[in-house]
C-alpha positions in Angstrom: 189.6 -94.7 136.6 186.1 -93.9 137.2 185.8 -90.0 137.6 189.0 -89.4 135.5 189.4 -87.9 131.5 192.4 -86.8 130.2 193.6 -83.2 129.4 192.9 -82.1 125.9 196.4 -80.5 126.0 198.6 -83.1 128.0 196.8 -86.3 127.8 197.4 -87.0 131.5 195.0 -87.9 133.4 192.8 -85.2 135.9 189.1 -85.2 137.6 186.3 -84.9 135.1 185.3 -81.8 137.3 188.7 -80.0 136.9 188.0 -76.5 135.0 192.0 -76.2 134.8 194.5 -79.3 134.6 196.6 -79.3 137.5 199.7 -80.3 135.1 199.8 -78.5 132.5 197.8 -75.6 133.3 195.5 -75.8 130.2 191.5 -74.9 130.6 189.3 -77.6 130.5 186.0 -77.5 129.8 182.5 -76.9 127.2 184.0 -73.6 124.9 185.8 -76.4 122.5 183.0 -78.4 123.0 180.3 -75.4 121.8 182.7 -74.7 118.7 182.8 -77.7 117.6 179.2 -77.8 117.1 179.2 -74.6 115.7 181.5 -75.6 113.1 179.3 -79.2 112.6 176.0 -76.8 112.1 177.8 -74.1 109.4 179.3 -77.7 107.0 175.6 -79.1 107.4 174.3 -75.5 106.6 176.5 -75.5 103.6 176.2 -78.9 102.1 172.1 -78.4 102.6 172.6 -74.5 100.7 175.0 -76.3 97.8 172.4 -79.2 97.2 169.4 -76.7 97.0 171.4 -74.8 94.6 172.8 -77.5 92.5 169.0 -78.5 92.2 167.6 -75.0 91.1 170.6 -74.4 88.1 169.2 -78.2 87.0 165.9 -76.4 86.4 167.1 -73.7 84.8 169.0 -75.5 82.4 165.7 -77.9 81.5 163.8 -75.2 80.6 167.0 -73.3 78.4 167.5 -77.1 76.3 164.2 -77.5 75.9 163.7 -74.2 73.8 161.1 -73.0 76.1 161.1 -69.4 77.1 162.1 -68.3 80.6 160.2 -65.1 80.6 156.8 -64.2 79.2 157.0 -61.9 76.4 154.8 -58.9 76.4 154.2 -56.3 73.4 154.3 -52.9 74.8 154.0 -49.8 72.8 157.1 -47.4 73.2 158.5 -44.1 72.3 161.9 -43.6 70.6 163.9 -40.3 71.1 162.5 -38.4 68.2 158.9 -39.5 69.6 157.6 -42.1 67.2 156.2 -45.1 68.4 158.2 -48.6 68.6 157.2 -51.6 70.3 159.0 -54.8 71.3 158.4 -58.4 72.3 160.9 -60.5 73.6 164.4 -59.2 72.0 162.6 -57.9 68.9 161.6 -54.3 68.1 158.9 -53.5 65.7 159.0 -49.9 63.7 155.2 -49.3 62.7 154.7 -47.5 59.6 155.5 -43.7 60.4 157.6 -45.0 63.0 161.6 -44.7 62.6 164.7 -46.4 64.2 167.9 -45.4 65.1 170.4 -48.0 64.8 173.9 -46.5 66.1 173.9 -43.4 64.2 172.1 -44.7 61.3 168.6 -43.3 61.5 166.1 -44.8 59.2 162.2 -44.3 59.0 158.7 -45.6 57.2 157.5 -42.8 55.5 154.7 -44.9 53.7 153.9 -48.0 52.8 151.3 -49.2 49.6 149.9 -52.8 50.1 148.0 -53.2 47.2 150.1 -51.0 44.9 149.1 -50.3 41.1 152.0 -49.6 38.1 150.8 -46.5 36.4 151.5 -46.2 32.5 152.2 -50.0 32.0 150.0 -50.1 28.7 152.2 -53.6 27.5 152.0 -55.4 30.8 156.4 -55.2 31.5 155.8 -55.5 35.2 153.0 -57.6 34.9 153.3 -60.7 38.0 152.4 -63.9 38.0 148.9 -65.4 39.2 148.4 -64.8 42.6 150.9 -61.9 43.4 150.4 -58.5 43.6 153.0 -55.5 44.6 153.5 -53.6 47.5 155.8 -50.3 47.9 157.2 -49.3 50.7 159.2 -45.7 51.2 161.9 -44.7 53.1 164.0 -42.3 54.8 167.9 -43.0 55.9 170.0 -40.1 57.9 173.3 -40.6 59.2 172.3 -39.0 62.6 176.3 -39.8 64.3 178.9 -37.1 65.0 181.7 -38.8 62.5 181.9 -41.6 60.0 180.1 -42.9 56.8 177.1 -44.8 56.9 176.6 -47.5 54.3 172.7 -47.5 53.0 171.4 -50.3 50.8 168.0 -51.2 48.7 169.1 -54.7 49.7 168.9 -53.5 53.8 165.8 -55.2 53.5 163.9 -58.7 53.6 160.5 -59.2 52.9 158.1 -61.8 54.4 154.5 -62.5 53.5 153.3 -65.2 56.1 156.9 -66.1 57.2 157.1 -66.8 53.2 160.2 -64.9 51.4 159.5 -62.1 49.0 161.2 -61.4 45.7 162.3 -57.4 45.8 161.1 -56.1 42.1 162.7 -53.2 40.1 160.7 -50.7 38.2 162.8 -47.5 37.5 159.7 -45.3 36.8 158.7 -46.2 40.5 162.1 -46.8 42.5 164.6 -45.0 40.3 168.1 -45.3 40.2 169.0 -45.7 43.4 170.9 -49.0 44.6 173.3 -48.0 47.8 175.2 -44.9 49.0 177.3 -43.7 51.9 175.9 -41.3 53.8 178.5 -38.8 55.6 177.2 -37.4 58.9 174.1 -34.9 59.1 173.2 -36.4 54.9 170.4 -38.4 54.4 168.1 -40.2 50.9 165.4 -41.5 50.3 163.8 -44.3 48.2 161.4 -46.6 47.5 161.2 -50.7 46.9 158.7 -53.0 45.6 157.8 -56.3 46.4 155.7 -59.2 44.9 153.4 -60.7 47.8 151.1 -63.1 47.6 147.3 -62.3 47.0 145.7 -62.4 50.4 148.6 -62.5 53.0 147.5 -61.8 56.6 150.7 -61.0 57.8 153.5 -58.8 56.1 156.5 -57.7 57.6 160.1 -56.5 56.5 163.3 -57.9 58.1 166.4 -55.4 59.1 169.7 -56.4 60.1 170.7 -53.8 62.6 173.7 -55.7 63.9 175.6 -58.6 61.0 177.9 -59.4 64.1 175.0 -61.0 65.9 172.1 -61.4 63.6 169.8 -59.1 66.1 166.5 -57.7 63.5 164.5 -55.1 63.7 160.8 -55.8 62.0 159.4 -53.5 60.2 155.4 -54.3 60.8 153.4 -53.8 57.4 150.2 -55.7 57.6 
């Protein structure tokens, strides 16, 4: 009938202006009416906030397959605990020459570092390299700086690059000595020296160091 609805709670029929049904007593009226829209805004709110999200963690993973970086790398000069200068750029550290580097307890530092070095007393030419390559000698300092525990110290703790190139490591006693690897218990430390045979003219030289074998992470050691 024209002017009639039926109750939301009985289904019989009443006046579209009752506030109250007269049957069942139940309210009539806008409050289900303004929740329900409420409800239809909050799913539309959500489907809108779970599209724009979908569409930014696209982006993100573009930009991570492609290789490209995600943040701009910056080279800014730091100081390490016992005051010598580090630096980093992206997830690398540098160690300068001078500088040192504490890797868990296992301290190490440049003392020095030759780039055109000369063999002294080789009057038959036994260390004598090949066209083109020349030595460099680089000394250092380990100290187990932890509280408890060996720490394992190698000549081989090393890699040497000339230009991205790999450098062969070259053994002259008179210069490095005897020294191949030790353990160093805690407060002990060594020192040594290594040669390498670089190429003549190399613009860039740099030493590689494993600080963690569980997840390949380097530290370079910045020569030229």
């Amino acid at each position: 009938m024209a002017g009639m609805k039926n109750c939301k709670s009985c289904g019989k029929e009443i006046a579209k202006s009752a506030k109250v049904c007269p049957n069942c007593g139940a309210k009539q009226g806008g409050i289900g009416k303004i929740i329900g829209i409420v409800v239809v805004v909050l799913v539309i709110l959500g489907i809108i906030g779970a599209v724009a999200g979908g569409g930014k963690d696209e982006k993100k993973s573009a930009i991570d397959n492609s290789g490209a970086k995600t943040e701009t790398t910056s080279k800014d000069d730091k100081k390490s605990e016992d005051g010598e200068e580090t630096s980093e750029e992206g997830d690398e550290e540098f160690v300068k020459v001078g500088g040192s580097y504490d890797n868990n307890g296992l301290k190490f530092t440049v003392d020095d570092a030759d780039l055109k070095f000369k063999i002294k007393d080789d009057e038959y030419g036994m260390y004598d390299l090949d066209e083109g390559l020349h030595y460099i000698k680089v000394d250092f300092t380990f100290e187990n700086t932890g509280d408890s525990g060996d720490k394992y110290v190698s000549i081989y703790d090393f890699d040497c690059y000339a230009d991205n190139r790999a450098c062969e490591q070259q053994y002259v006693s008179s210069v490095t000595g005897d020294f191949i690897n030790t353990n160093l218990s805690p407060g002990r430390n060594t020192s040594f020296s290594t040669l390498y045979a670089v190429p003549d003219g190399a613009k860039e030289i740099e030493l590689e160091y494993t600080a963690n074998i569980w997840t390949d992470e380097k530290v370079i050691v910045k020569l030229k």
